[in-house]
C-alpha positions in Angstrom: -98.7 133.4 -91.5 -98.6 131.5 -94.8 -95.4 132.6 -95.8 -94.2 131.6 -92.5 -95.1 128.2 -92.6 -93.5 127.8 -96.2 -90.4 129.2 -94.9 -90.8 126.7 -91.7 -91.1 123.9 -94.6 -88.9 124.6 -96.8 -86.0 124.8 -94.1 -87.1 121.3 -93.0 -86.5 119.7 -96.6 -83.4 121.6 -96.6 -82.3 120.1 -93.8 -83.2 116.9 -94.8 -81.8 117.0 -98.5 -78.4 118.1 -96.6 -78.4 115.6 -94.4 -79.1 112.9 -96.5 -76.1 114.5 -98.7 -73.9 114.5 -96.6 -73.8 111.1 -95.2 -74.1 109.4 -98.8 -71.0 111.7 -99.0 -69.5 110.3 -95.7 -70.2 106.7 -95.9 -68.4 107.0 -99.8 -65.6 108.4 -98.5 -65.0 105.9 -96.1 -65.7 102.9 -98.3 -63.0 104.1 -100.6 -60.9 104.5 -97.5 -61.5 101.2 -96.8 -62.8 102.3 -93.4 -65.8 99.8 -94.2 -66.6 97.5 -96.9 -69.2 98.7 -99.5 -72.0 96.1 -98.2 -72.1 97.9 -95.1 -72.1 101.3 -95.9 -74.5 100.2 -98.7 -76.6 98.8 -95.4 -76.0 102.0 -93.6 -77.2 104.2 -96.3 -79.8 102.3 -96.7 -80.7 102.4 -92.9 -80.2 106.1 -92.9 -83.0 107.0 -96.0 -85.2 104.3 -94.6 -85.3 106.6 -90.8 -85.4 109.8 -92.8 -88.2 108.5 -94.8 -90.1 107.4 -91.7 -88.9 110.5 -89.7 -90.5 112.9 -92.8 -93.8 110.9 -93.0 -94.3 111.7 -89.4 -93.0 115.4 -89.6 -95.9 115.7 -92.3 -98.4 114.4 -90.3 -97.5 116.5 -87.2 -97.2 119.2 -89.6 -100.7 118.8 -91.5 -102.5 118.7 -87.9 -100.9 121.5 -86.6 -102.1 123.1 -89.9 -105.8 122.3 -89.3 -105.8 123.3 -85.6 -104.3 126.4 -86.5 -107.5 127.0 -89.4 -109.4 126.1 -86.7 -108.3 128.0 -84.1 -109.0 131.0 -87.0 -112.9 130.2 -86.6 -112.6 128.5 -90.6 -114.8 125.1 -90.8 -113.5 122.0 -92.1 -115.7 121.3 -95.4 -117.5 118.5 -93.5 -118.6 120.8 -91.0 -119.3 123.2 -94.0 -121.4 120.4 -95.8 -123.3 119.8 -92.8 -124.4 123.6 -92.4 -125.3 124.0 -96.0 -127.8 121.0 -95.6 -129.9 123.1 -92.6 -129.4 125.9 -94.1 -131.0 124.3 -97.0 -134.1 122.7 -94.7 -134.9 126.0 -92.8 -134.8 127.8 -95.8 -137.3 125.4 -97.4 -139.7 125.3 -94.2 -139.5 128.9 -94.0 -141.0 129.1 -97.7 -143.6 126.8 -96.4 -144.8 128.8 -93.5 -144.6 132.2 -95.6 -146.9 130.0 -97.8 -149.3 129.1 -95.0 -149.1 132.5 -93.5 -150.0 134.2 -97.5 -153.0 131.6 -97.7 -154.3 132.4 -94.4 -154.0 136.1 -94.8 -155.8 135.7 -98.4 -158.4 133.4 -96.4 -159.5 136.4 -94.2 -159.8 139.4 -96.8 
């Protein structure tokens, strides 16, 4: 599973680093054709990173949540939830040494 979802990630950069390559490649080869004037395809370009940018940033996000329903869906705990059982854990071990206590004093009460 792990090594899938590295191989899902990794051909999702690629992807994007090509992309990205390839119109920085495109809109230079048409400003030296003087298909467009260098502002613009400047402005493109710039257009272009700014929507991949934006486009990754949400592909992580949608990426990260699948991630943690997937552990979920595994039966793992997040480390709040993990925090929160350690803390009763903690209580019902401490009031289980108190009743053993009472239950000892009693018992030593009787002989």
């Amino acid at each position: 599973m792990n090594d899938f979802l590295k191989k899902s990630f990794l051909i999702g950069l690629g992807a994007t680093i090509t992309s990205k390559d390839k119109a920085e490649k495109f809109l230079n080869d048409l400003s030296k054709s003087g298909g467009a004037a260098a502002d613009e395809a400047k402005s493109l370009l710039e257009s272009f990173n700014e929507k991949g940018k934006e486009n990754t940033d949400k592909w992580r996000a949608e990426f990260h949540k699948d991630i943690v329903d997937a552990i979920k869906d595994l039966g793992f705990v997040s480390q709040e939830e993990y925090g929160s059982l350690k803390e009763k854990v903690t209580l019902l071990e401490a009031e289980l040494t108190e009743l053993r206590q009472k239950v000892s004093k009693r018992e030593s009460s009787e002989d």
